[in-house]
C-alpha positions in Angstrom: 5.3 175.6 16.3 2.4 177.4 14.5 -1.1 175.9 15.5 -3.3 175.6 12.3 -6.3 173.9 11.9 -6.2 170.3 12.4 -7.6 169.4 8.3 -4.9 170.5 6.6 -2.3 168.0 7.8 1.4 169.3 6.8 1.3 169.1 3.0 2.8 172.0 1.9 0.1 172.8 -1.0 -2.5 172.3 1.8 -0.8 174.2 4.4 -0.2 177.2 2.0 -3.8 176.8 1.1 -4.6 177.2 4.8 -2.7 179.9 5.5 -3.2 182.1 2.7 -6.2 181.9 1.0 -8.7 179.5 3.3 -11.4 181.9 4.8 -10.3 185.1 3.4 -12.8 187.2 2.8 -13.3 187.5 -1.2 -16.1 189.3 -2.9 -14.7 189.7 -6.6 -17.9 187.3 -8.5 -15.1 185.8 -11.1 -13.2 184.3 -7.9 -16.4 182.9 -5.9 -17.8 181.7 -9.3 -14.5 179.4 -10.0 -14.6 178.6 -6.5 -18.1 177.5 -6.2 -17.4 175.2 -9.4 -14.3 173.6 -8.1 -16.1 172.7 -5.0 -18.7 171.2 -6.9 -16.1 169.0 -9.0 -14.9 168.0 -4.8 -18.2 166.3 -4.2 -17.4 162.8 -3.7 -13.7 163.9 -3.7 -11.0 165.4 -1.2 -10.5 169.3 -1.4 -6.3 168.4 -1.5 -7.3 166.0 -5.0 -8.7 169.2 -6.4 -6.1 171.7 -5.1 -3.5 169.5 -6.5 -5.2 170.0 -10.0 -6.6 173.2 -9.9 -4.0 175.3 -12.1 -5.2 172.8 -14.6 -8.9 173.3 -14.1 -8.1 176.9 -14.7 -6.5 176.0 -18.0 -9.4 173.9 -19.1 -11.7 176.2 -18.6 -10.0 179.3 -20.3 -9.4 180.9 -16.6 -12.5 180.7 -15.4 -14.2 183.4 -17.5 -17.6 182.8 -17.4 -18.1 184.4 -21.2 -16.2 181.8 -22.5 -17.2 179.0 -20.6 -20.9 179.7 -21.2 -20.2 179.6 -25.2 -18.6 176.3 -25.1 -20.3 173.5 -27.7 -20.4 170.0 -27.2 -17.1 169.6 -28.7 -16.0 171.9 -26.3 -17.2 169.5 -23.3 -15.6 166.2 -25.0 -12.4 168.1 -25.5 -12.4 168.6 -21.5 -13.5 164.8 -20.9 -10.5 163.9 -22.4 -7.7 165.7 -20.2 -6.7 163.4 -17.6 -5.6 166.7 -15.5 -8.8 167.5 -14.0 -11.9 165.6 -12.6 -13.4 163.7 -16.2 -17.1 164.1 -14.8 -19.7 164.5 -17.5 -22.4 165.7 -15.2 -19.9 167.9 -13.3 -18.2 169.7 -16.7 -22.1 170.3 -18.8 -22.9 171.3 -15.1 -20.0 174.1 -15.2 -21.0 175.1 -18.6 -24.6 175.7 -17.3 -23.4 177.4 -14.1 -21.2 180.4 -16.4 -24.5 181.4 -18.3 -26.0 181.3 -14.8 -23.6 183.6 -13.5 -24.2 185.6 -16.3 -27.7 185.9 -15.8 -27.4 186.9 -12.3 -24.7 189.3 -12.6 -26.3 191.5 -15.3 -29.7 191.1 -12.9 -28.3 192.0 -9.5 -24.7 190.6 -9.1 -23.2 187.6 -8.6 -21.2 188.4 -5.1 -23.9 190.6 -3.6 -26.3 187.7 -4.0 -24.4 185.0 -2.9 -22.7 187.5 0.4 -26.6 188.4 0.9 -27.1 184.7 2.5 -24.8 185.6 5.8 -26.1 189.6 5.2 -23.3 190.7 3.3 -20.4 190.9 5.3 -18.3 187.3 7.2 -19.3 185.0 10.4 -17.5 185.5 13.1 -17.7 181.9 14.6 -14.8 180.8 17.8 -14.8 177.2 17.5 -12.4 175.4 19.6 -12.0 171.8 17.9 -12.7 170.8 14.4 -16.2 168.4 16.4 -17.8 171.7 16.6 -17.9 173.5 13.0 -21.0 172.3 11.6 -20.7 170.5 8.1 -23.9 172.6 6.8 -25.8 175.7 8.4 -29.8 177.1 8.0 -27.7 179.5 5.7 -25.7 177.1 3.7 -29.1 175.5 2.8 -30.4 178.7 1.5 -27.9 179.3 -0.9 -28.1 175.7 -1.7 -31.6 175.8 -2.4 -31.7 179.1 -4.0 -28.6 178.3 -6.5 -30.2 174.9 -7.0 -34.0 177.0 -8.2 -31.9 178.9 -10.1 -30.5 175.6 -12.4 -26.7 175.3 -10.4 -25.8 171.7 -9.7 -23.6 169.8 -7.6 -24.2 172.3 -4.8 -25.9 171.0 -1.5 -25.7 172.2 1.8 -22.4 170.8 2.7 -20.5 171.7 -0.7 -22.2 175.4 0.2 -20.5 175.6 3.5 -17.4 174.3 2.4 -17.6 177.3 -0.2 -18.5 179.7 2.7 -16.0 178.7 4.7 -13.4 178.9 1.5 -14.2 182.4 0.4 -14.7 183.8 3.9 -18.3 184.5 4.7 -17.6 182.7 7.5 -14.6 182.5 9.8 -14.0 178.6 10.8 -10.2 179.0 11.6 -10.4 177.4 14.9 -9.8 179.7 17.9 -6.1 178.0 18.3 -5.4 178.8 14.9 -2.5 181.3 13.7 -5.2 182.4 11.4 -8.3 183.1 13.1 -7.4 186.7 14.1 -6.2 187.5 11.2 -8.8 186.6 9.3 -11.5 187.9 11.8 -9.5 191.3 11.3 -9.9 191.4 7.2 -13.6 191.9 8.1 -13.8 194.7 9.9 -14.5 197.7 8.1 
């Protein structure tokens, strides 16, 4: 039997999840902006509610360009209030809207991924934790980014939403040391 990570449980959308994307190291600014938005529609939420509807989210908003998302009108927002296939948050959608100009802003100014990436110095964590008691829920870098994407207008993104993203898009390794995936993983960030 393959040893995985005790959160994912053994549904098949969350085990795939696990073992495929979960921690892989992923510097393309498109990719970590949708992520960082779906993470902020989890708040509150379980990561599986948001997997389960996530092909949707990237329907709503028009595959996660930022370009297009940051043009939306009001009209735009209501439409996505109505769709009963993703997370009908108000705050969370305007919030999304907001965050596309943002990355805009920062990726014409100095890049979206080389910012973020710059909070665990550009390159993944290593971390060997042995049970799931011993990764932390938030780090002195999580609330970094947290506080430096919320001075720069981002919402829904604290110190625990920012580690989750971390751990999501790889900066920092968290496949437990039992875990099919932890070598692999560690191994897709050396040069």
């Amino acid at each position: 039997m393959t040893e995985r990570c005790g959160w994912c449980g053994d549904d098949p959308l969350y085990v795939a999840y696990h073992d495929t994307e979960w921690g892989v190291p992923d510097f393309d600014p498109r990719a970590l902006w949708e992520k960082l938005v779906l993470d902020g529609f989890q708040a509150g939420l379980s990561w599986i509610t948001i997997l389960r509807k996530r092909d949707m989210f990237r329907e709503v908003f028009e595959g996660f360009d930022p370009e297009r998302v940051a043009a939306w009108s009001e009209k735009d927002v209501e439409n996505a209030l109505q769709n009963p296939g993703i997370i009908r948050h108000r705050g969370k959608i305007e919030s999304t809207v907001r965050g596309a100009r943002l990355f805009l802003e920062i990726e014409s100014a100095e890049g979206f991924s080389p910012w973020l990436w710059g909070f665990v110095g550009g390159a993944p964590r290593q971390n060997r934790f042995a049970t799931l008691a011993e990764v932390p829920g938030a780090t002195p870098e999580s609330e970094a980014m947290s506080k430096a994407l919320k001075k720069r207008g981002f919402n829904f993104c604290g110190p625990v939403i920012c580690y989750a993203f971390m751990q999501a898009v790889g900066m920092v390794n968290d496949h437990l040391t039992c875990c099919h995936r932890h070598a692999p993983v560690r191994a897709m960030s050396s040069p």
